[in-house]
N, C-alpha and C positions, 0 to 999 in steps of 0.2 A: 547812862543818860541818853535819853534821842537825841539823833543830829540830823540836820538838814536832810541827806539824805533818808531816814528812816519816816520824815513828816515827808516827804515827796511820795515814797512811794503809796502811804494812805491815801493820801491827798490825789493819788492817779495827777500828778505833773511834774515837774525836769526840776532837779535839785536846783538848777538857777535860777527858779521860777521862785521858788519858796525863798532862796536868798535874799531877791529881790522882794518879796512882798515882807515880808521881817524888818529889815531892814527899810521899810517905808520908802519905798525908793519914786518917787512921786511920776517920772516918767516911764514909768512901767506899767504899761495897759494892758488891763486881765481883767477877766469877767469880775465884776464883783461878787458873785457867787463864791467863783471860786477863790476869791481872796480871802474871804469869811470864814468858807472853811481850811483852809490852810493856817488859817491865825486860830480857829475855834482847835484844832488838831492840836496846834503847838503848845496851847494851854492845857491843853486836857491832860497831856503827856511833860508836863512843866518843863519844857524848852528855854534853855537858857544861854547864853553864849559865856555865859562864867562855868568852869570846871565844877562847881559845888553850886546845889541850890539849896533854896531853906527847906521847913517842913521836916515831917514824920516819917518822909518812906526813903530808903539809901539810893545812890545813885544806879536809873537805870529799870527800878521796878517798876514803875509805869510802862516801858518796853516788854516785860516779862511777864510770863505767862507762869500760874502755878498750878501743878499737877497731884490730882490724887486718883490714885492707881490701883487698880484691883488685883494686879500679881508684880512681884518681886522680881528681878532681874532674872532667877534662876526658875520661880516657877511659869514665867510668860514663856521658855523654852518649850515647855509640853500645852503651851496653848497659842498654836501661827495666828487666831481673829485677832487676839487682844496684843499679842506681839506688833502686828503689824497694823494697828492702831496706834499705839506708840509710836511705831516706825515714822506713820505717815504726819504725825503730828510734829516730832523733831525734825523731818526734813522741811516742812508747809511753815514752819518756825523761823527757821534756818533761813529760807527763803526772803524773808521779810524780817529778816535781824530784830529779832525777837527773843527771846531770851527764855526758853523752860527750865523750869526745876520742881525736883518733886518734892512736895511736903509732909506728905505721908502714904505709906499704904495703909487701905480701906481698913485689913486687919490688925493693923498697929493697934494694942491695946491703949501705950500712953501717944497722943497725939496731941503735934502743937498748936491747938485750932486757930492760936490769936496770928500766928501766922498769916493766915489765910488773907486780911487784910491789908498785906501789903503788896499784894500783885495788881496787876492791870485787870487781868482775869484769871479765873479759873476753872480749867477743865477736869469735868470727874469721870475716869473711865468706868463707866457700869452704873448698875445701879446701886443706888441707899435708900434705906427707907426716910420714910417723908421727916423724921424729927431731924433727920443726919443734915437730909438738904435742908433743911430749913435753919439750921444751924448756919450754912456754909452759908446760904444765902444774906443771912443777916451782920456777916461780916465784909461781904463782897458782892453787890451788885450784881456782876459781870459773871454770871457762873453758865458754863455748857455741860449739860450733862451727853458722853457718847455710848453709843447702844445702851440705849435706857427709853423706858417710854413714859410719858407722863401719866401721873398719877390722877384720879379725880379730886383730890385738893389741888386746886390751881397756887402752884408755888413762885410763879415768876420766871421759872427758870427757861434756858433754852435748853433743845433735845434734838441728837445727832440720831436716826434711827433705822434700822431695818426693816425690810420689807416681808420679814419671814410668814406673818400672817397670809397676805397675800401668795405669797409662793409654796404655801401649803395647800392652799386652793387649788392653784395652777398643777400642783403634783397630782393630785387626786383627780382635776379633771383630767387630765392627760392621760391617768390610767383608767381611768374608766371607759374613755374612749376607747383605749385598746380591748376593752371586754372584761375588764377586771372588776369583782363584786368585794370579793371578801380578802379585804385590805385589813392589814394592823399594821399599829402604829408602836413603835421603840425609843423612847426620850428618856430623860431627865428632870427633875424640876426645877423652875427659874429659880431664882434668889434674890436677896438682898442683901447688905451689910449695913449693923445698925452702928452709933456711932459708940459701942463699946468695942466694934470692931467683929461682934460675932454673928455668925449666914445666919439667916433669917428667909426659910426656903417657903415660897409659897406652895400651895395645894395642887397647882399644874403650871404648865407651860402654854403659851398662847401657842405653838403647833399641835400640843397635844388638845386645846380647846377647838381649836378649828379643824381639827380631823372629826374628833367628836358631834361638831356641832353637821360638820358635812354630809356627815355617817347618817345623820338624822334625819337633816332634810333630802338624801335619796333613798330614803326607807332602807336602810343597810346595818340599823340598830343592831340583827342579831347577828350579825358581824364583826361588830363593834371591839376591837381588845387590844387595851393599852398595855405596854409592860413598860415601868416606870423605874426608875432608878436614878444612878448617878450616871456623869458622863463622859467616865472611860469606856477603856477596850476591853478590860476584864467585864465590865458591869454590861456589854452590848452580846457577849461571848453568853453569859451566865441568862439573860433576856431574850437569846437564841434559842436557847437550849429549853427555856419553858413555850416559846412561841410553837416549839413543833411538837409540844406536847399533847396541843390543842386537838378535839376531838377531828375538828374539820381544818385541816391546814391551808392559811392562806395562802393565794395566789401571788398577791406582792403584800410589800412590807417599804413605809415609811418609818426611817428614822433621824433622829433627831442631830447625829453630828457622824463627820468621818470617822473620828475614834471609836466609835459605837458601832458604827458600820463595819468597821476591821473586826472586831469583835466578832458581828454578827455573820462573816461572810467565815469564818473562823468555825463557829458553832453548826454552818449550815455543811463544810467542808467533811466534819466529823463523823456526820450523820449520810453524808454522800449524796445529798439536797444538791444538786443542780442549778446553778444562775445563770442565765433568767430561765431557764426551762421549767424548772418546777416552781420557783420562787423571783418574781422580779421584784429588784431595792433599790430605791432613792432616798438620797441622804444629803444632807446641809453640810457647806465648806467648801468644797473642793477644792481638798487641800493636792498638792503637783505630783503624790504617794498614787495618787484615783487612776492616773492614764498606765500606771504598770499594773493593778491589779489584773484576777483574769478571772472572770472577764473586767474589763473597766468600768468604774462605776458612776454612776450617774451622778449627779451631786449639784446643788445650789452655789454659783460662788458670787459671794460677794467681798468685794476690793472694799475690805476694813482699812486698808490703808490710807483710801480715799477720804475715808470718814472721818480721820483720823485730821486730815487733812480741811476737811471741812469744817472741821471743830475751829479749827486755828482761824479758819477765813473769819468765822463770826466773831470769835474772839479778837480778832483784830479791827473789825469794822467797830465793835462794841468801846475796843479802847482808843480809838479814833472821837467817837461822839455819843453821846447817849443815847443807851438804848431805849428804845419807847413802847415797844412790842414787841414780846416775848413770840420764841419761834421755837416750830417744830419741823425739820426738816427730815422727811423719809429718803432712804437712800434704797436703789433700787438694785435688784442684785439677778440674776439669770442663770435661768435652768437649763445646764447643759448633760442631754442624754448621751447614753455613750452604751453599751454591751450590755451592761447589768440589766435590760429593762427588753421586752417584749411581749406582743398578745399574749393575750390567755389561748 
């Protein structure tokens, strides 16, 4: 159940503040504003000064946040973005006495959907396809989706997002600048999980679309070569190994995650390929593995944990007061060069 203290901290004012305005306390002068919303907060969140309140939801769920997850306790271990997306959600939770739990993972075949209805909000880690959200949506209002982009059916929902698009850009410009022409690219492709539970993988990935589309507009088409896969370290190792198969061997190589990259710096080791001397690579993550390589490797990092965290801000502004306009907030993440990368 909220308490005084948990409507102050919404409410941004001093638990005495809220005591007193509850409590109609007549000589207690405060903006009417914010009196409004401190009494609009306590209702929303049905604040009560008896132990038990009436109604449909147990004590406390209006404080709590529910969570549907895209890896398992044991598989988020071989994945640090979406672990520590988690992370940063339970501590930005934590913070603001708020309450998570999860209600299923994505691939759970039987899932308790009716569940879903009885949180404050709900954050989804990743993406679903649009039947899945629109399911969740229709039992809960209040839903954030993190690292997920929105769909072109406008579903209501809110979106926690990366900047990969852009920082794919930024990669490419950057090596070009150095002199580099004949670039490939090493990913994976995106996904979804439908609400049967099973990946639902689309046709590419938005870094591999925007290398693509980059290739294009600096007339670099006959350059152009993707190798696609999944996105381990075997699957970037095995993507190495056809990359230098290539008649004309590229200068550098963009790829799509650090596991892929370990792979790849693997496959180039093999064959006695040189980094960055023959071959310069940047790659997404940077994961704290990148500064022992050798050479070290260059890499995108973006603090998922933050995200993670910011899911929760919204989420708790949301179970504060109604939301009115649906958000999409990009989360920005930075290219840090290091060994792996030099002129052509």
């Amino acid at each position: 159940m909220a308490s005084i203290r948990d409507i102050a901290k919404m409410a941004g004012v001093s638990p005495a503040s809220v005591s007193r305005i509850l409590n109609n306390d007549t000589s207690f002068s405060i903006n009417k504003n914010t009196r409004k919303r401190v009494i609009e907060i306590a209702n929303r969140v049905h604040y009560s000064k008896s132990k038990s309140k009436p109604g449909p939801k147990s004590a406390g769920d209006d404080m709590s946040i529910g969570l549907i997850l895209r890896h398992t306790s044991q598989t988020e271990l071989t994945d640090p973005y979406f672990r520590n997306i988690h992370q940063g959600i339970d501590e930005e939770a934590a913070k603001w006495r708020l309450r998570t739990e999860t209600i299923f993972i994505m691939h759970d075949q039987d899932k308790d959907w009716d569940q879903i209805a009885k949180y404050g909000a709900i954050i989804v880690e990743g993406q679903m396809t649009p039947d899945a959200i629109k399911r969740i949506h229709s039992l809960n209002k209040n839903v954030i989706l993190v690292d997920a982009t929105p769909t072109k059916e406008e579903l209501g929902c809110n979106y926690i997002s990366n900047d990969f698009l852009n920082k794919t850009n930024e990669i490419l410009d950057y090596l070009y600048k150095l002199g580099h022409r004949n670039i490939a690219y090493i990913g994976g492709r995106s996904s979804m999980v439908n609400m049967e539970g099973k990946t639902v993988y689309r046709n590419t990935d938005e870094r591999e679309e925007t290398y693509l589309n980059w290739m294009k507009i600096h007339d670099l088409g006959q350059y152009s070569h993707t190798f696609i896969s999944s996105w381990g370290t075997q699957e970037g190792l095995e993507s190495g190994e056809k990359l230098l198969q290539l008649k004309e061997r590229p200068t550098a190589v963009v790829v799509g995650s650090d596991p892929m990259a370990l792979g790849v710096y693997k496959a180039f080791s093999n064959h006695g390929i040189s980094i960055p001397d023959d071959i310069s690579v940047v790659s997404f993550d940077d994961v704290e593995i990148n500064r022992y390589l050798t050479p070290t490797l260059s890499s995108v990092y973006m603090d998922s944990a933050e995200m993670g965290k910011t899911a929760v801000r919204v989420a708790k502004d949301m179970i504060a007061e109604e939301n009115k306009m649906s958000l999409t907030i990009t989360c920005h993440s930075k290219l840090n060069i290091r060994d792996s990368v030099t002129k052509k």
